[in-house]
N, C-alpha and C positions, 0 to 999 in steps of 0.2 A: 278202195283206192281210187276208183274211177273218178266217185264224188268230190274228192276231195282234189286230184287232177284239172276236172271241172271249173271249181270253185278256184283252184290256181289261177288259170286262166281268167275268168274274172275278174278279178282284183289286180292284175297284171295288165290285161286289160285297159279297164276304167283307166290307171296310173297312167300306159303312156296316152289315152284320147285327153285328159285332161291335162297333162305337158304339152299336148300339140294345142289343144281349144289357148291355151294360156300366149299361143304364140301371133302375131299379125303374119302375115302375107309375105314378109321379105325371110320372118322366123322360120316360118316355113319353106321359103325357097333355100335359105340357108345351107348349105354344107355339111353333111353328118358325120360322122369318123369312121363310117365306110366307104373309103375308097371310090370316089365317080357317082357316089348317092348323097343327093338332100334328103331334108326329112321329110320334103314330100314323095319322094319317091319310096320311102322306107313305109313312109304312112298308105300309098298306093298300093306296094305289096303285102302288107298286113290288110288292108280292106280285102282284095282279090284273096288271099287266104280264107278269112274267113268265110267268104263266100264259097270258095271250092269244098272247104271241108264240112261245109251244111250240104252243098249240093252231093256229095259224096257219101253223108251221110244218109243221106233221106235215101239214094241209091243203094246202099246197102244195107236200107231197113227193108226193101221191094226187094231184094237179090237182084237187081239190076250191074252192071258193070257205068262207073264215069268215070271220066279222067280228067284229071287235074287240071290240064292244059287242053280243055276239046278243040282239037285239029292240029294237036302236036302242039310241044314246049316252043320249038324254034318260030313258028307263023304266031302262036299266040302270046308269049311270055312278054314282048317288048311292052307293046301296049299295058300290060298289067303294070306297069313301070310308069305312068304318067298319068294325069287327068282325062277324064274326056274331053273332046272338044269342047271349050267353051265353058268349061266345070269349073268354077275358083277354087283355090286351096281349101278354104274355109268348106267349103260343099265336100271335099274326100273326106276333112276329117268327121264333117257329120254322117259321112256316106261307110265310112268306117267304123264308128262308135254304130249305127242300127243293123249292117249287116253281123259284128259279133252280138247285137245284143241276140238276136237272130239264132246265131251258133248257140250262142248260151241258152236259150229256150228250148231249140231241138233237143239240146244237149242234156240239159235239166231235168225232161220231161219222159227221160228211155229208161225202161225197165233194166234192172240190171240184169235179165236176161238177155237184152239187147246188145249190149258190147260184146257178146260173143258173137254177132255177124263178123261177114269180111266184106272187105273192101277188094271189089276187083275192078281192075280198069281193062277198056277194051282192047282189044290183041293189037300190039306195035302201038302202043301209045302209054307208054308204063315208065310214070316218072318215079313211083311211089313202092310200086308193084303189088301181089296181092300182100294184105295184111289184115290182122283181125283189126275191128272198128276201135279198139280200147284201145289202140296205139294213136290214134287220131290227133285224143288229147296232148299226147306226150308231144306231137310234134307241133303240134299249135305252140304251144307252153313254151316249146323253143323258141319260135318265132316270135314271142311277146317278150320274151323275157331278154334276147340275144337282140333282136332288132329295137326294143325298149333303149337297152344300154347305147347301141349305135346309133340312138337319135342325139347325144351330146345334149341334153335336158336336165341332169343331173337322178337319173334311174339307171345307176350303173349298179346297184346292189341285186344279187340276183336271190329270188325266194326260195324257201328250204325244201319246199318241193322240188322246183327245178333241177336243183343242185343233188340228191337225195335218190331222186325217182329218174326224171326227164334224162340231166346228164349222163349218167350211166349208162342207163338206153342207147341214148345218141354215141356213145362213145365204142360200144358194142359194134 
């Protein structure tokens, strides 16, 4: 199932970096249909995702503890919400399309003895909490497939995984 989670995420993926590649600079400053977020700021926290959840990973391939947000949600989360200084639009979405291709390689290349690690973050910094590594994908999947639709791109259909495996989860 894992594989298959995986490969969700891919292809959900590729779809929204190619809606966003497909947009100019204003398409992206644009307004999404959540609430106080562009698409560049939707596209900003899918980049930082995926980055968390390799960094997260690779930690709990070591028995290491990381947390999502290192030095707390509240001091670090804003900044995940915007560009670097001096970063054009056009740079997050590239900067987004190589850190999942990234997730997807970590991800592709784990024994499936491997998802039965866990995920633990460090003591008072537990946005996620412990959880075995094979929930990883499920919540990435949310995030591509839920903030896909909230970019107003026309990827408001969500995939039979998601819907099947992921939502259930998440609704739990």
């Amino acid at each position: 199932m894992t594989d298959a989670l995986v490969a969700a995420v891919g292809r959900r993926t590729a779809a929204v970096v190619g809606a966003l590649r497909a947009l100019d600079g204003d398409g992206l400053r644009a307004p999404s249909s959540l609430p106080g977020w562009s698409r560049l700021t939707i596209a900003c926290h899918l980049r930082y995702g995926a980055e968390a959840f390799g960094r997260m990973t690779a930690a709990a391939l070591e028995d290491r503890p990381a947390a999502y947000y290192p030095g707390g949600r509240d001091a670090r989360r804003p900044g995940t919400l915007e560009p670097a200084p001096g970063e054009a639009a056009d740079d997050v979405v590239r900067s987004l399309d190589e850190h999942s291709a990234e997730l997807d390689r970590l991800w592709s290349r784990m024994a499936p003895e491997a998802w039965d690690g866990v995920v633990r973050e460090p003591e008072a910094q537990h946005d996620l909490g412990p959880l075995p590594l094979a929930r990883l994908p499920l919540l990435r999947l949310t995030e591509v497939e839920v903030h896909g639709s909230d970019l107003d791109v026309g990827l408001d259909d969500w995939r039979d995984e998601f819907v099947e495996v992921a939502l259930p989860f998440r609704l739990e």
